[in-house]
C-alpha positions as semicolon CSV with decimal commas, in nm:
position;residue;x (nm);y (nm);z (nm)
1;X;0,646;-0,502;1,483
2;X;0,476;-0,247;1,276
3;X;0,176;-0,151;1,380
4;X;-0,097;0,042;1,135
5;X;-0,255;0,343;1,310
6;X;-0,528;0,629;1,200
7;X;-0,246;0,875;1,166
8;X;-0,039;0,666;0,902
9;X;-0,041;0,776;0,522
10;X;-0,098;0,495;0,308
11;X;-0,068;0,415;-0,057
12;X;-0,144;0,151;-0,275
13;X;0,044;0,122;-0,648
14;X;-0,167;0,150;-0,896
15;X;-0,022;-0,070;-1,135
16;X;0,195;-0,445;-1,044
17;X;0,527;-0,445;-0,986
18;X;0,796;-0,683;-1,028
19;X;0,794;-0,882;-0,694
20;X;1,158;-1,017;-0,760
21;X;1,203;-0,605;-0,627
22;X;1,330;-0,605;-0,297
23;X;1,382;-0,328;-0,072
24;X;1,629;-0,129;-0,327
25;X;1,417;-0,191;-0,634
26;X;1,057;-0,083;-0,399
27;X;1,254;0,285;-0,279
28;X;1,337;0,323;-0,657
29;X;0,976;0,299;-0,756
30;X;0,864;0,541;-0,457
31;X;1,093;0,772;-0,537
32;X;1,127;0,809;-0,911
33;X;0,780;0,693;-0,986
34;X;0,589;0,808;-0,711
35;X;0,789;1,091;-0,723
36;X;0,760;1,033;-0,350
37;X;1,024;1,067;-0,013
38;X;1,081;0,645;0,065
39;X;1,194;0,779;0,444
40;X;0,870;0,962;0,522
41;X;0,722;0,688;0,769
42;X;0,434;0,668;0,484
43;X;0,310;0,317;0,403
44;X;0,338;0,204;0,009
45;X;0,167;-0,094;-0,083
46;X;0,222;-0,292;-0,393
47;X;0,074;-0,580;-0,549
48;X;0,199;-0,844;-0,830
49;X;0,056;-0,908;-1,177
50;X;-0,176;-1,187;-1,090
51;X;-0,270;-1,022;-0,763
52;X;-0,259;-1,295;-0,528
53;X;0,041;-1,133;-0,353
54;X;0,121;-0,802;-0,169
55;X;0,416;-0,621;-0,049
56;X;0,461;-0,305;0,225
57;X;0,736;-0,120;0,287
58;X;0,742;0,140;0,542
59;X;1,066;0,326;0,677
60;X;1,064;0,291;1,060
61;X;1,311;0,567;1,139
62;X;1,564;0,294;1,174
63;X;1,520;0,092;0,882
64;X;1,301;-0,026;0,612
65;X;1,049;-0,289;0,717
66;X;0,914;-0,518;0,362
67;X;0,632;-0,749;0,479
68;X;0,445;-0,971;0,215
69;X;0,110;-1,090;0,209
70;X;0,067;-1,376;-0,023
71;X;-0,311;-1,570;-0,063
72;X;-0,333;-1,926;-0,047
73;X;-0,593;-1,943;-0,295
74;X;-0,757;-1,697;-0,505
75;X;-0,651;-1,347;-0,594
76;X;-0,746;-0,972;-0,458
77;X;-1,001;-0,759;-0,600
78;X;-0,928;-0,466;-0,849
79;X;-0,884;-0,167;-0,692
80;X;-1,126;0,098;-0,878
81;X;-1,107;0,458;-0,755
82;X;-1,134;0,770;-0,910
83;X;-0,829;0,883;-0,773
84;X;-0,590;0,985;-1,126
85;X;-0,195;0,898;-1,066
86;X;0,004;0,661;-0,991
87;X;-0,101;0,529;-0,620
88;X;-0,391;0,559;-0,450
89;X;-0,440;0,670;-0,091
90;X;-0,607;0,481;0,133
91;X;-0,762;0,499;0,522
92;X;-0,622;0,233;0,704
93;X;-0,940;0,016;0,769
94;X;-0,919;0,010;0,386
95;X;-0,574;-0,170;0,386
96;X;-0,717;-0,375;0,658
97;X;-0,982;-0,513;0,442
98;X;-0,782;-0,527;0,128
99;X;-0,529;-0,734;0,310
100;X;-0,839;-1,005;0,435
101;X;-0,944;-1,037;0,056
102;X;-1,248;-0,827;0,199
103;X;-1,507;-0,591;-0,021
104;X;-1,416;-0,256;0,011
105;X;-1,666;-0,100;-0,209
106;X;-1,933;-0,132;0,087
107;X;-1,691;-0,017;0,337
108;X;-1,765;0,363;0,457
109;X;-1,446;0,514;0,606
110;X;-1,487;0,900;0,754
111;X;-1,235;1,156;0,597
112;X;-0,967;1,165;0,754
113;X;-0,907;1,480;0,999
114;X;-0,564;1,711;0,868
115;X;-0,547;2,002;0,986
116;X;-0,528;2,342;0,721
């Protein structure tokens, strides 16, 4: 079981992916267009063209872990930031909400603490 805590460094794709990407196709696109390490622990999120679905892979230490979240109805919001790039960072109560279908413009998340 994967569980998210405040420590974890998450990212959400920009853009949709192909979802007939498994685990091979999901490193490829972390690592050549992320320009990212797939092995870091981080937590990439990606989403399908219609956006009713979502994947997650996360590298355990062991393994890769690729959990989907698909609605019964409806789709996700759009995901408007500011942020420039391909992904977009996120806290993880954001994810949480995102992953409910919630609002997350309304949602006020502290900055997370890194030290210098």
């Amino acid at each position: 079981m994967i569980q998210l805590t405040p420590h974890m460094r998450i990212f959400l794709a920009r853009e949709a992916v192909d979802f007939r990407k498994g685990i091979d196709g999901l490193v490829a696109v972390v690592r050549d267009v992320f320009e990212r390490d797939p092995f870091s622990g981080h937590v990439y999120v990606f989403h399908n063209k219609g956006r009713t679905s979502f994947k997650i892979l996360v590298y355990d230490g062991t393994g890769f872990w690729l959990m989907i979240k698909r609605l019964s109805h409806g789709r996700y919001r759009r995901f408007e930031t500011s942020a420039a790039g391909s992904i977009i960072p996120l806290a993880v109560p954001e994810l949480q909400v995102i992953l409910v279908n919630g609002d997350t413009s309304r949602l006020q998340v502290p900055a997370p603490w890194r030290p210098v």
